[in-house]
C-alpha positions, 0 to 999 in steps of 0.5 A: 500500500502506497503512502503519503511518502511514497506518492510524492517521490520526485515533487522537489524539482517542480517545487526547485523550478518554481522557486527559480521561476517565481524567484524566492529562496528557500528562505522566503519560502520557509517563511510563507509555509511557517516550516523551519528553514532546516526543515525545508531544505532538508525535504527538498533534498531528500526525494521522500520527505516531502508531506501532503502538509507540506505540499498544500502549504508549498503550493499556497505559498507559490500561489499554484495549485498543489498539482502543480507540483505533482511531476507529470510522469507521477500523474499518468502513474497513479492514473494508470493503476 
């Protein structure tokens, strides 16, 4: 059985390019979501760290919808099963 974990395997890169694209730092972002600047840069490294919380704050913050985030290749993934 998949968990929260497990289904947001791969969401920091959409997360790292809309940091570039919107131009806010890991800092700036720690402060939207209220996650601890350690916290957060340790999540955006580690490929399973990331929670659904952290997610729906990242995505408020961003001003995007948290599908946004979700890499397209992990869509058509959970589509398909």
């Amino acid at each position: 059985m998949a968990t929260n974990r497990d289904t947001l395997t791969g969401v920091p890169e959409p997360i790292k390019s809309l940091l570039s694209e919107k131009r806010f730092s890991i800092n700036s972002l720690a402060d939207e979501t209220g996650i601890a600047y350690s916290t957060l840069r340790r999540r955006l490294r580690e490929p399973n760290a990331l929670t659904m919380g952290d997610l729906l704050r990242i995505a408020t913050a961003l001003d995007v919808s948290p599908s946004a985030l979700i890499p397209a290749a992990l869509t058509a993934a959970s589509a398909a099963a």
